[in-house]
matplotlib code that plots the C-alpha trace (Angstrom):
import matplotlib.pyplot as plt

x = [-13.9, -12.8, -9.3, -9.2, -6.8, -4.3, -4.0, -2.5, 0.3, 3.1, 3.2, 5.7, 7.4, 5.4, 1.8, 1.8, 2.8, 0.0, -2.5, -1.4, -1.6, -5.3, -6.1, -7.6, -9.4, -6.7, -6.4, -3.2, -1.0, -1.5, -0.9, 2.5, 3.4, 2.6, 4.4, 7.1, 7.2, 6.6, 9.8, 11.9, 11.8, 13.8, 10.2, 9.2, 5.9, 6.4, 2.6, 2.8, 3.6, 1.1, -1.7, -1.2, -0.9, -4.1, -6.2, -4.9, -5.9, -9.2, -9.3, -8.6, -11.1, -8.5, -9.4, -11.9, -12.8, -14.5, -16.8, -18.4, -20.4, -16.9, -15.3, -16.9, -15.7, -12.5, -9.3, -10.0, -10.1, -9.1, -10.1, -9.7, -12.1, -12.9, -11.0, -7.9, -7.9, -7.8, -4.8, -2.9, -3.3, -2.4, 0.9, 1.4, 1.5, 3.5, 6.1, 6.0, 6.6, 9.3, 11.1, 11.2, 11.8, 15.0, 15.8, 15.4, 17.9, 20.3, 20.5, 23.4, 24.6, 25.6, 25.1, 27.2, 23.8, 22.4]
y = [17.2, 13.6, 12.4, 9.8, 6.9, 7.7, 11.0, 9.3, 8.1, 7.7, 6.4, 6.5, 2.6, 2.9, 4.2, 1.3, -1.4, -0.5, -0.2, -3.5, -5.0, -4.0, -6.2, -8.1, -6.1, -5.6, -3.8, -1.6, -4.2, -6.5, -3.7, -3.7, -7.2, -8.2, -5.3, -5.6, -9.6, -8.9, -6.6, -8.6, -5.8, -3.6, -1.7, -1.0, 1.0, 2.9, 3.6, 7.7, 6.5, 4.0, 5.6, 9.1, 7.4, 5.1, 8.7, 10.6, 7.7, 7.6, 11.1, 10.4, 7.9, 5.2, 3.4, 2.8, 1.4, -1.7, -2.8, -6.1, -7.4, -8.7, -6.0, -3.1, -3.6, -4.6, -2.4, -0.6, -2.8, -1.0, -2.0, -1.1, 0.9, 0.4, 3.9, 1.9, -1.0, 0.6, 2.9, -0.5, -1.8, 1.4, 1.6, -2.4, -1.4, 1.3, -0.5, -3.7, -1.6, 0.5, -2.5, -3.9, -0.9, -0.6, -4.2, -3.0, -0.2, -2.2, -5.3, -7.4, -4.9, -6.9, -4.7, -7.5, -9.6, -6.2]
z = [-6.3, -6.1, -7.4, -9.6, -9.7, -11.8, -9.7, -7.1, -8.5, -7.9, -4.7, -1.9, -1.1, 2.3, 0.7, -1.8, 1.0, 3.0, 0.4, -1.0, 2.6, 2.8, -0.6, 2.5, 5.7, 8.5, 11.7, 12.3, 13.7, 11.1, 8.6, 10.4, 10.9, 6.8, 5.6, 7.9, 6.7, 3.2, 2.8, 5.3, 7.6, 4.9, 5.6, 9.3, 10.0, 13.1, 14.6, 14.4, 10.4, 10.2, 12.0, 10.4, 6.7, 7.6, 7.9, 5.6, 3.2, 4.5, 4.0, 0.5, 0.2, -0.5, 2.3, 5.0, 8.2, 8.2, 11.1, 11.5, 15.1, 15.6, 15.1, 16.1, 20.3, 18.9, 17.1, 13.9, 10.5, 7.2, 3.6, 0.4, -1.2, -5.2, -6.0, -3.6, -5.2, -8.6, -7.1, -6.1, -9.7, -11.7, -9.5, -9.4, -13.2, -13.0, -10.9, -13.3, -16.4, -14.7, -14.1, -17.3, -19.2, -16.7, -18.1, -21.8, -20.9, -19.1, -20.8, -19.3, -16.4, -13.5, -10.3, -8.3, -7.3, -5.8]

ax = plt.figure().add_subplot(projection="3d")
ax.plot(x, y, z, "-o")
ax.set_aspect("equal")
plt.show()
């Protein structure tokens, strides 16, 4: 039986940041290199990681490889698929509201610009 979204969720930091990378079709290393730019390298996808994430969420039908003529001689390309993109919004969502519920709690902490 398939999973839906909400199922899913919560995320782990380097699940979300490649299923937000793939908003856009991308091959592995470009999966790397945005995710590694993105998070000023505070995030770094090391390819056993990446490559045994990227099938376990194709497994999960998160995800899926995309071939066009140019691709298809070329490195995998990973998208999105409708049940991935709705994963990304739900814990886009999830993360916002987290946030600013924190806020609500914490009023005028400073954490020391941290």
């Amino acid at each position: 039986m398939r999973k839906n979204a909400k199922e899913f969720l919560p995320l782990t930091e380097t699940t979300f940041f490649i299923l937000a990378s793939l908003w856009e079709p991308l091959h592995g290393y470009g999966i790397m290199q945005t995710v590694d730019k993105v998070t000023n390298s505070r995030v770094v996808l090391l390819p056993g990681t990446l490559y045994g994430a990227l099938s376990k969420l194709t497994k999960d039908g998160l995800i899926e490889v995309f071939e066009t003529a140019e691709t298809a001689d070329r490195r995998k390309t990973y998208r999105l698929t409708s049940l991935g993109r709705e994963v990304v919004r739900l814990e886009f969502s999830r993360i916002e509201t987290l946030g600013r519920e924190a806020k609500n709690i914490l009023g005028g902490v400073d954490f020391g610009g941290n």
